[in-house]
Structures are given as C-alpha cells and as structure tokens.
Phi, psi and omega in degrees: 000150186289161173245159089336036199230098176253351201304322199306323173230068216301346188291348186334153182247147159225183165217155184263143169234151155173144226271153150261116206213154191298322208268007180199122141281149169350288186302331161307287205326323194290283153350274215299278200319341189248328156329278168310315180307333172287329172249032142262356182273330194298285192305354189120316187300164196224118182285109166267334136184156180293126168251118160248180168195132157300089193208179201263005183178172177272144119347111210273349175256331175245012194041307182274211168261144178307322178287330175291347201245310193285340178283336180263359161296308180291345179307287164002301172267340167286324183286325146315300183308313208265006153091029168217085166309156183255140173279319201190153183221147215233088170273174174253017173242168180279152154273155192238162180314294198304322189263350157300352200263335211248332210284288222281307214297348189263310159302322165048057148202144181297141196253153170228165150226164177333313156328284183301304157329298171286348161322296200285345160301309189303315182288341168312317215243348174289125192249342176238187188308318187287283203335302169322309178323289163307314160309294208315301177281024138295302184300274217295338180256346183283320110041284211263355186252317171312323180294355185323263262254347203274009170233000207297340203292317163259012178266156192058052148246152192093157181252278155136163169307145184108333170053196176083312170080003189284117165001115146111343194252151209283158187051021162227058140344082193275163167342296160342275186291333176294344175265292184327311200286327179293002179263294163332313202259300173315300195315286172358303187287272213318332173256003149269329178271340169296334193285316168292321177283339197265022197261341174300293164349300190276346173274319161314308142321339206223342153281318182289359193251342194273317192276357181276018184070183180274080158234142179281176200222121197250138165234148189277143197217170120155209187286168191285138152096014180280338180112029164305306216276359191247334178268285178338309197267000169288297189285303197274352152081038175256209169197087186263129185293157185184138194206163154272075151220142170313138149061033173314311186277128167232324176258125198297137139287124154263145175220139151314136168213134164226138169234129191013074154062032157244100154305148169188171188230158161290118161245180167213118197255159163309124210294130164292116325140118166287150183067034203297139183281141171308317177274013169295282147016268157299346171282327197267000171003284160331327213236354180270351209276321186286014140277304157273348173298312160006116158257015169208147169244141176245099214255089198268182185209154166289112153237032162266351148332143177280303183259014172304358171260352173279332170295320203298321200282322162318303136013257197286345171303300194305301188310301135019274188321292161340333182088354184278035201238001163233050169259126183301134167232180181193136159241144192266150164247125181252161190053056150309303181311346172268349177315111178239169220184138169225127201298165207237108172291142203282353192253347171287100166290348186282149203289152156298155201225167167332302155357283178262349179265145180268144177320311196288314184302307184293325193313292211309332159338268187268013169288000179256001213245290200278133193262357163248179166309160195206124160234149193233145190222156155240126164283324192275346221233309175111002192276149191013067157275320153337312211282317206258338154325296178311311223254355153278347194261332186281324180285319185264345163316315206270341199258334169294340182271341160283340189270323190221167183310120187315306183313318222246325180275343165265333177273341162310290198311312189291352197263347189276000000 
C-alpha cells in the first residue's frame, strides 16, 4: 500500500510539474506552482526545480508529453550524476492509478501529486483521535482506486484447471488478482470501521455542541494560512497553535469570547485550499459541522496575497459545497500590514491593477462591493481590532436577539 510520508526525509529534494492549458494561464500556473512549493516546504521537502508545459490538456498516460517526461528524467540523472539526488517529483494535479503507474516506471523516484501531498500534511499535522481518524480514511479512498492498477504486473499468472485462458472463467484467477482483492477487502474493512468511529465521535460532538448553551456561535472560515489562528488567540485571549505554515491548523477550537459582557463562542476552523481533495473533505465532515452549525461566518482573507480574490472565491465555493451560503457573514482582509504595493505615475492611463492600487484604494473598492460588513485588519500587528470588536458585538447582539428570547439574551449576559 502507498505510504505518505515525507517527514522521515525531510532533507528530500523534489521537483514540480504543471501544465499551462487554455483554462489555467502561464501566470495561474505559476500561482498554483509557488502554492505547491509551500506545502512541500510544509511537508519537509526543498524545491529544487520547476517544469511546465504547455498543452491543450494533461495526458491521460503520462499527464505531461513523452519529451517533457524524458527532459525531467534527464534532469533527474544529471543530479544523480552530480551526486545530489532528486527525492520525489511532485505534480500539481490528482493522478489517475495508470498515469502514476506510467509516471514512477520512467522516473524510478517516488511521484506525489497535489492530493497525495496535502494527505501527508494532514496526517504531520493531526493531533487527536478524530483528526488522525479522519486522515486515515481520507488516505484508504485515495487508495482504494489506485489499486486497480498496482498488481496487473501479475495477473492471470498460475493456470488453474480447464486450460483456455478465456475472460472470466472460474479458476483461473491469478496471484495478482488474488492480492488485489485482499488489499481491496483490507482497505475496505478498515474504512467501515473509520467510519463507525468517527460517526461515534461525531454523536459526542454533536451532545456536546447541544450542552454549550443559548450562545451564538461565530466561526473563523478561509483559505489556509490567512491569520485565522492568530485572530483566535487575539479575541479569545488563548493560545491556539499558529505558524506561516499550511494547514497548521486542523482540529476545530472552541473558545468561550466575551465583548463587553455578550458572550459567544469562537471556533477556528480548518484552513481551505484550491483543489481541495474531495475525499478530504467528505472526511473531515465532522469536524466542518462547526461551520455549518455557525450563526455567523468570519471570512478572513490575506490581503497582502498576490491572489486573494481567487481564495476568496475558492472560500465560498466551498462554503457552497458545505450549504453555508445563507449563513450571515462578514469578511475581515487581515495583514495590512504586509500590503505592498508601487504608486501607478500620474501619467499612466492604464486601469489600475493588484499591483499599483493602494490599499485606501482597495478598501473603498472592495467595501462598495460587499454587501455585508467588510473590515481591515493586522491580527498579528494589532490594528483596527477595535474595530472588528465593535462590529462582532453588534452582529452577535442583533443575531442573539433574533434567535432566542430578549428575557433569555439578558439573562445570559447577566448570569455571566
């Protein structure tokens, strides 16, 4: 069975592949590729170098072209040659069984795709039961498809009675298929019973989320590595890990937060992704419940990101998926302070770009755009925290007084 492990070698070299294709231009490509490179520093690896290619789609046997696959073999073999081996070589797309199978036998290095890679964060980065829980059957359906293809090397060997050799006839089973199907029957087993656990879990979670009381409930939502977790421990006065790494965060937190003596509580929820894998996703159910249950979503966004209007729309695409999409929200754009930005000469007619427009520029922008509240902030910097104090106490004021009885909303606060 694949394994998931780069931590074991963390000095590993890789190199990225990814396609320029009419639906993703050169400068996407570039994005998604500087992405990847963050969640392989994430995993332990060290990028050594990039391949593109230019085509009208990937290759269903080889995702890139046979000359593009033979230019990173030789890369490959001059660095051998030059005595500093390439460890893994890394796309930026999900892989299909057939084309890993085609991808490793021409390179003879271990291949990741994009998939596989945020697996091997998730399981680095998981600390309690479910979370582990939850990787695991995430890894076994990623897996599980895979196997198609990972024994064919032996099937229809040994003969069995009956001679002919015909599709289909009883006894002639090979070796092969006979490990698949017991691989196929492990994997199997092993994701009904994750399944029976996190579903225990997920009922524990779901008396204990019952047992909080009349408190609304505000959740931190966005792409990974925006300052949720940092924001958390700002409001809620904790101490929630937090790092400029992907996906520090994995197990949703709660916190009790009271502003000016109206309680409620805070989660910090797991960071979003482009290309998020699906059965991530569907794993992490449980643990996404604290979103959807959310009587507010807080959306922060990066906005010293280059591509922050594309997280934002990755965001809500999810939040979509999720049913959250007539959930009241408000977005914060966190880290002014890293905004840069180079003034646009007075003499340049040309519309302004991510580039050249100021920040005073971008607010009025997109504060005429959002049609809920909009705020700007440094979490880590301490800037218009106030701000966003005033204007969650005002929000969660107004949604407790809709949810639960004005008598029952004074006796909270006064019982606190």
């Amino acid at each position: 069975m694949k394994e998931f492990i780069i931590s074991e070698a963390k000095a590993e070299t890789a190199v990225l592949v990814g396609l320029i294709t009419p639906n993703q231009d050169e400068a996407k490509t570039k994005e998604y590729l500087d992405e990847l490179e963050f969640l392989a520093d994430t995993a332990g690896a060290r990028t050594v170098r990039r391949f593109t290619q230019r085509v009208g789609g990937p290759s269903s046997v080889t995702y890139v072209g046979s000359g593009k696959l033979q230019e990173i073999r030789q890369y490959i073999k001059d660095c051998e040659d030059a005595d500093e081996p390439v460890g893994m070589v890394i796309f930026d797309d999900e892989l299909t069984a057939k084309q890993l199978r085609n991808i490793e036998k021409e390179l003879q290095v271990k291949i990741l795709d994009r998939t596989s890679l945020i697996l091997d964060i998730f399981a680095m980065r998981a600390q309690t039961a479910e979370a582990k829980a939850q990787v695991e059957l995430a890894q076994h359906r990623y897996m599980l498809p895979r196997l198609q293809r990972l024994w064919t090397h032996l099937e229809r060997q040994g003969g069995g009675s009956g001679g002919g050799g015909g599709k289909g006839t009883v006894g002639l089973r090979g070796p092969g298929e006979t490990q698949l199907e017991m691989d196929r029957r492990i994997i199997l087993h092993r994701i009904t019973l994750l399944k029976q656990r996190l579903a225990e879990i997920d009922q524990q979670k779901t008396t204990q989320r019952k047992n909080r009381g009349r408190l609304i409930r505000v959740a931190l939502v966005g792409y990974t590595n925006v300052g949720k977790s940092t924001l958390m421990n700002l409001l809620s006065k904790s101490d929630v890990f937090a790092e400029n790494k992907l996906f520090a965060t994995l197990d949703t937190t709660v916190r009790k937060v009271t502003i000016e003596n109206l309680p409620f509580l805070l989660a910090d929820t797991v960071g979003f992704i482009r290309k998020l894998p699906s059965d991530l996703v569907e794993s992490f159910k449980s643990t996404l419940d604290e979103v959807r249950e959310a009587d507010l979503l807080v959306h922060v966004v990066d906005i010293s990101h280059p591509d922050f209007e594309e997280q934002i729309k990755v965001v809500e695409q999810t939040l979509a998926e999720l049913g959250c999409q007539e959930t009241p929200s408000m977005v914060v754009f966190n880290k002014i302070d890293a905004y840069c930005w180079t003034p646009q000469d007075e003499d340049d007619l040309t519309e302004p770009t991510k580039e050249n427009i100021s920040l005073d520029d971008l607010r009025q922008t997109w504060m005429a755009r959002m049609n809920g509240e909009c705020l700007f902030i440094s979490a880590r910097e301490r800037q218009n925290i106030d701000e966003l104090r005033t204007t969650l106490y005002s929000m969660v004021r107004k949604l407790h007084v809709q949810k639960y009885p004005y008598n029952d909303f004074l006796y909270t606060i006064e019982d606190e």
